[in-house]
C-alpha positions in Angstrom: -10.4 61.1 104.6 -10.7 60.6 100.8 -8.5 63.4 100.1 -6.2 62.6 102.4 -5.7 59.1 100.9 -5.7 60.5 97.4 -2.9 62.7 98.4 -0.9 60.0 99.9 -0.5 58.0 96.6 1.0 61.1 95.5 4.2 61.3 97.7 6.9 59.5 98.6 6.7 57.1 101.8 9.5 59.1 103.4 7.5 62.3 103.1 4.9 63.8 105.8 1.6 64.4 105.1 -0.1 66.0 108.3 -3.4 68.0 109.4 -1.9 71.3 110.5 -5.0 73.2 111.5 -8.4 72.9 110.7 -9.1 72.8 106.7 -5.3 73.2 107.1 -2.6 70.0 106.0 1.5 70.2 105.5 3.2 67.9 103.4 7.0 67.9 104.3 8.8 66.7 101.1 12.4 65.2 102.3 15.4 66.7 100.1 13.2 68.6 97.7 14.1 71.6 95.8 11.9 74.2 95.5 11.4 73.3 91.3 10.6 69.8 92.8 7.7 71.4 95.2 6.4 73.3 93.0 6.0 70.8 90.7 4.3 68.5 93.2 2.0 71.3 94.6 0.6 71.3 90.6 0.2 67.6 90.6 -1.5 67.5 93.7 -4.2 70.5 92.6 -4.5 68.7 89.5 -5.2 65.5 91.6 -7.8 67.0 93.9 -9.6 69.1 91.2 -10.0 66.4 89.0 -11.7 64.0 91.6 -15.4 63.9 93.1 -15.8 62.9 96.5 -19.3 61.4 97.6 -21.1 63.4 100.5 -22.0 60.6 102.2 -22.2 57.0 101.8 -25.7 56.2 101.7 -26.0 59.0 98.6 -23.1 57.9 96.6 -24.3 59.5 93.6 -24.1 63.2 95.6 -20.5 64.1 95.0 -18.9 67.1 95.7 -15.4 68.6 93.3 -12.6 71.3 94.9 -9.7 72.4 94.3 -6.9 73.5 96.8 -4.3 76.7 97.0 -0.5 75.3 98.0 2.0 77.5 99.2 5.4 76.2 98.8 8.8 77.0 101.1 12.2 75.5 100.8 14.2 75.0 103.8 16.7 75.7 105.0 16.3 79.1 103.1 16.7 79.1 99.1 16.5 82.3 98.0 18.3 85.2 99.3 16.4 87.5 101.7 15.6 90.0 99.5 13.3 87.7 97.5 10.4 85.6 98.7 10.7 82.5 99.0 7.4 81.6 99.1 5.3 80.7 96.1 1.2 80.2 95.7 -0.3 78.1 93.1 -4.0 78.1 92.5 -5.2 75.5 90.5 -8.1 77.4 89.5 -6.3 80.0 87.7 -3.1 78.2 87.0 -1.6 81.5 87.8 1.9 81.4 90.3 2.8 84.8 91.8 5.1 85.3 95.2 3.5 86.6 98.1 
């Protein structure tokens, strides 16, 4: 729930944040470009990484620290077909690369 209220302070009220599966979460950014995703997806890895969350409440001192892969789409469709359109940023690596 931590994470989830960390990332909220990181969008825009108008945007979505939702669990999509089970370790899984969207984040729908209304009227973004692609640059503008992208640029989000970074803040947010930088967000999580640089955070701690306790394990537990009575052991507030046990914290656990992870980062998060993004994959980033524009809709409707922003790139022509032959390209993806698709891009993957690991905060671990700082590396982007299309898949």
């Amino acid at each position: 729930m931590a994470l989830v209220q960390r990332c909220r302070t990181l969008i825009r009220q108008d945007d979505l944040l939702a669990r999509y599966g089970g370790e899984e979460f969207v984040v729908v950014l209304h009227g973004a470009s692609l640059r503008q995703g992208l640029k989000k997806a970074r803040a947010l890895c930088k967000e999580v990484a640089g955070v701690r969350y306790a394990i537990d409440e009575q052991h507030p001192h046990e914290a656990i620290a992870f980062t998060v892969s993004i994959g980033v789409r524009g809709y409707p469709e922003t790139l022509p077909p032959c390209h993806s359109d698709i891009k993957q940023h690991s905060c671990g690596n700082e590396t982007q690369g299309d898949h």
